[in-house]
N, C-alpha and C positions, 0 to 999 in steps of 0.2 A: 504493500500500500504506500508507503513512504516514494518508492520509485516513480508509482503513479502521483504521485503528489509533484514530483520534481516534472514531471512531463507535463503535467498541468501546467505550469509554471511557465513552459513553451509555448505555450499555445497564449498565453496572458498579453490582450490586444488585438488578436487577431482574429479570434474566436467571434469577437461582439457583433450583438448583444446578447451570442449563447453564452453559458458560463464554458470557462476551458477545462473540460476534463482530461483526466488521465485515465489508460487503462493499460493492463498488461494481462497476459497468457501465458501458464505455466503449466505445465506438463512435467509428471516425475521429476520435480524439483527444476524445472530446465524451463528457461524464459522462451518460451517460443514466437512471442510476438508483443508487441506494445504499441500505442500510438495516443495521441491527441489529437482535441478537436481541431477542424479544419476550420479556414476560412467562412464566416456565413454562408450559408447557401451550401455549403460541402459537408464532410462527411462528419459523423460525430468520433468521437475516440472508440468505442467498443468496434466501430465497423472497420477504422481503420488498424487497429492492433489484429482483426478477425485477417481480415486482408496479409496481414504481416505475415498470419503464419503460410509456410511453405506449405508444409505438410496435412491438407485439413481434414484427414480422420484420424488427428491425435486429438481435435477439439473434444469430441466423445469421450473422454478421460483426459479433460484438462479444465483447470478452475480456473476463472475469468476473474480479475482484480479490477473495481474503478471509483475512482473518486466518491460521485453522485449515480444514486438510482438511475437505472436504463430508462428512456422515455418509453412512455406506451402511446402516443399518439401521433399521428402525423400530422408533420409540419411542413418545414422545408424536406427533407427526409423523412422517408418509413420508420415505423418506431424500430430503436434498438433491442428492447425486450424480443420482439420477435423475430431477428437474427439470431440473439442467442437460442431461439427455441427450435428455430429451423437447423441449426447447428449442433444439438443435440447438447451443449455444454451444461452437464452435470451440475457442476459447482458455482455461486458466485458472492463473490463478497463484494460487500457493498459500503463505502466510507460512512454517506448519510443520505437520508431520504432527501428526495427534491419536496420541496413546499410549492412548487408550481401549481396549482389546481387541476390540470390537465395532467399533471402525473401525479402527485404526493400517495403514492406507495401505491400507484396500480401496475407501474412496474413490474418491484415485487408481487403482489398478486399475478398476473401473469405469468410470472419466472414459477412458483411456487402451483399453481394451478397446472401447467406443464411438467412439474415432479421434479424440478430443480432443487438441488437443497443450495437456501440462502441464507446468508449470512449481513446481516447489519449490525453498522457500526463500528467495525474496524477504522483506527485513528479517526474518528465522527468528530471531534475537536480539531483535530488539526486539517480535515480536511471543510468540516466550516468553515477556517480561517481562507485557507485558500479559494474557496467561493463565496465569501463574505460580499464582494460586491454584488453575483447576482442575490445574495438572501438579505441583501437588504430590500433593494428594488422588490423582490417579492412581498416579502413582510411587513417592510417599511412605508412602501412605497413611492418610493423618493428612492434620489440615486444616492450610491456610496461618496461620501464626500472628503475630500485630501485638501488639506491644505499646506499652501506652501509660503515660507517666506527666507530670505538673507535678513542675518541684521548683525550688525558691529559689537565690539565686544562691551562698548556703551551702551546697548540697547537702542539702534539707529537703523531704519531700513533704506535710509533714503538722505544724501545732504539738505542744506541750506536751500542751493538752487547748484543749478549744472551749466554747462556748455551744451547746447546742440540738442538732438533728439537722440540720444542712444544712451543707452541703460549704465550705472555708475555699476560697477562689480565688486560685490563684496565677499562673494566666493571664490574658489580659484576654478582652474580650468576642469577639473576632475571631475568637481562636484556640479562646473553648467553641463557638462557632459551627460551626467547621470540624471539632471535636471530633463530631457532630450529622450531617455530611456525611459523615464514616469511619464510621460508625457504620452509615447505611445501605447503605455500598459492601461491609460484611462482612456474613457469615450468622447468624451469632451475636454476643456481646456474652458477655465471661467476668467475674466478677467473684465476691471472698469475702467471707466470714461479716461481718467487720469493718469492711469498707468497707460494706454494707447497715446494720449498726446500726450506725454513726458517721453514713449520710447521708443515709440510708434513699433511696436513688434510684428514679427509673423505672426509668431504662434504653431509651430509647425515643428516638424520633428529634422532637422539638416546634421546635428552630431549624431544621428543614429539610424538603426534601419527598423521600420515599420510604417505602421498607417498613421496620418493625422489623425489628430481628434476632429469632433466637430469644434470650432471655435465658437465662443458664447461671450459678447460685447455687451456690457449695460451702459448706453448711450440717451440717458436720460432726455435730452435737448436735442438730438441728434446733433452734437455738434463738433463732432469727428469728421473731419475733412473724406471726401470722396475719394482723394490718388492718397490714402492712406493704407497701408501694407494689409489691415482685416479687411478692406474692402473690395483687395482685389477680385475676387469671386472665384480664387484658386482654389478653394476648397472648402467643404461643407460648412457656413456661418450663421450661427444666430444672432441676431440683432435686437436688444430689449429695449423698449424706447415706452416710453411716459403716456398711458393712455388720454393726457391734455392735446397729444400732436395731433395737430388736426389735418396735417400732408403728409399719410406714410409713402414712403418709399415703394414701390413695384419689388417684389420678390423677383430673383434673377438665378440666373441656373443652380448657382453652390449657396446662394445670400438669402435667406428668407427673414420678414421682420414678424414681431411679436411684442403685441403692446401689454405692461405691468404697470400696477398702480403704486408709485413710485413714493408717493407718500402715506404707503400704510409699511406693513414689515413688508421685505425685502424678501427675503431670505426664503422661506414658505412659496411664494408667487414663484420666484425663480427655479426650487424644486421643482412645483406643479408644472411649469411647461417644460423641465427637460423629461419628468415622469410622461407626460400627453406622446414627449415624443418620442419615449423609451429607449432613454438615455441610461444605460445603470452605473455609473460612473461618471465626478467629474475633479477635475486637479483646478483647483483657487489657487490662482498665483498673484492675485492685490491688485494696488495696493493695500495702501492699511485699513481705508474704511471699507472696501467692498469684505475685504478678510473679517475685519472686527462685524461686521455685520451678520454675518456667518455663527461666530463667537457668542454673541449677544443673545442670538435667538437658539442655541446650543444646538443648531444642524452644523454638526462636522461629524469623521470616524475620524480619523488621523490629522494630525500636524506633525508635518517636516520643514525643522528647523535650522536653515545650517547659519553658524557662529563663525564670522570672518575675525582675523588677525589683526583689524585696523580697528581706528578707533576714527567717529566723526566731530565729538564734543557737542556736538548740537546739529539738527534737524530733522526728519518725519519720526517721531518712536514708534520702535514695533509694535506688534498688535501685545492683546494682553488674554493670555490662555488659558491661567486659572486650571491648569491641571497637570498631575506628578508626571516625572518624564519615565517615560515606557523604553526606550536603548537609548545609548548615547555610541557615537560610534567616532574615531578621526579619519578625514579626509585631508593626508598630507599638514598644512596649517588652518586649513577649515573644521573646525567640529559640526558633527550632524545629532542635532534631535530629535527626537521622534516621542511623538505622545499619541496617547488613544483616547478617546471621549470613555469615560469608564458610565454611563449612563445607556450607551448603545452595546448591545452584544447582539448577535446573531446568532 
């Protein structure tokens, strides 16, 4: 199970907005096959570890390991339970049930009604964890929410004023790097008005290989310039803008707008339309009030914190989190923090 856990892990971004599971196949002690989910629209883990093996009448005496419950429904694909039952595989252990309503343990039922002997709950903890974002979106309903921020060792995310439109770095190179690599493991990318005209960002994955998120702009006034880097139309965007606008913009191939009511909470509203548009994930990256906002109405699961070497003596302070730190890790002369909302578990 622990291996299927690590191949999960693979599939983490690519997979969305399925969860990424892991699966493997073993035969007298002997791994015959493994796989994870595929890209949307492809194939799930169980098919593709099924696929792995060579040989497939060792399936008939081989126990099948994964993550989460096999679907019994169809979707994009036939459900998995009934591969493994067309497969004749005996055995299967199962991490944790899916809470999906469409599957939460018909799965099982099916495995079991076929004369399967099953097994639930092997590491059910640690593989919650690693499907934590899709069991919030279920459960919660609202997406898994990351936040991110740099701050000085003053407690600074941001100077006085700048030069230019480009971002001041208070991290080193390792840690914007790894910044590049969370970016693709989330579904979206949040970010407001102020941090767009302070740094005009992509928002986009370039130190790393995967898929963009969808970008999410709260442009309350709309008053982010048009040859602005979010507005290119490169890639899938949301655009939140103040239900007083009374000239929205025309939606455009990758750009869609969505109007929030900008003066009640924040935080809620901005959930409900990435939930609408089944988002299960999304990475806050500021500034400090779109962050603190986040904070205040206690929608987060994580904050990543990383702690630069410099010092600014004065201007933006970082947000204020109000909760024990969960790792502490070194990146080179950066330290990395990392907290969990201990009021959310999955």
């Amino acid at each position: 199970m622990r291996r299927c856990i690590e191949l999960a892990q693979k599939g983490l971004g690519l997979s969305r907005p399925n969860p990424s599971v892991g699966c493997v196949i073993v035969w007298q002690g002997q791994l015959i096959g493994e796989g994870f989910t595929s890209a949307y629209e492809g194939a799930h883990a169980e098919v593709n570890a099924i696929h792995a093996v060579a040989d497939k009448s060792l399936l008939s005496q081989a126990t099948l390991y994964v993550t989460l419950e096999p679907c019994a429904h169809f979707g994009k694909t036939p459900p998995c339970a009934d591969l493994i039952v067309k497969h004749a595989i005996p055995n299967v252990v199962v991490g944790c049930l899916d809470t999906n309503v469409e599957v939460a343990g018909k799965g099982v039922q099916r495995l079991l009604a076929a004369g399967c002997d099953v097994v639930v709950g092997v590491l059910e903890q640690e593989c919650r964890e690693q499907h934590r974002r899709f069991f919030t979106f279920q459960n919660l309903q609202r997406p898994y929410i990351v936040l991110k921020w740099a701050e000085t060792l003053d407690g600074f995310i941001a100077p006085e004023s700048k030069d230019g439109r480009r971002p001041v770095w208070i991290s080193n190179a390792e840690s914007q790097q790894l910044v590049h690599k969370w970016r693709g493991e989330e579904q979206a990318i949040l970010v407001g008005t102020q941090t767009v005209l302070a740094d005009n960002p992509k928002l986009t994955l370039r130190t790393w290989s995967g898929n963009n998120p969808l970008r999410v702009v709260l442009d309350r006034g709309m008053r982010i310039p048009e040859d602005f880097e979010v507005l290119d139309d490169r890639t899938p965007t949301g655009i939140l803008v103040d239900v007083t606008c009374k000239k929205m913009p025309k939606d455009q191939k990758h750009t869609r707008y969505f109007k929030i009511d900008f003066s009640q909470e924040l935080a809620s509203q901005i959930c409900e339309v990435l939930f609408r548009l089944k988002v299960q994930s999304v990475f806050v990256e500021g500034g400090k009030q779109t962050l603190q906002t986040f904070i205040d109405a206690g929608l987060w699961d994580e904050a990543r914190v990383f702690v630069g070497s410099q010092t600014f003596g004065s201007g933006v302070e970082a947000p204020k989190l109000g909760a024990a730190l969960f790792e502490k890790h070194l990146i080179k002369d950066t330290q990395l923090h990392l907290y969990r909302n201990p009021s959310h578990q999955v």
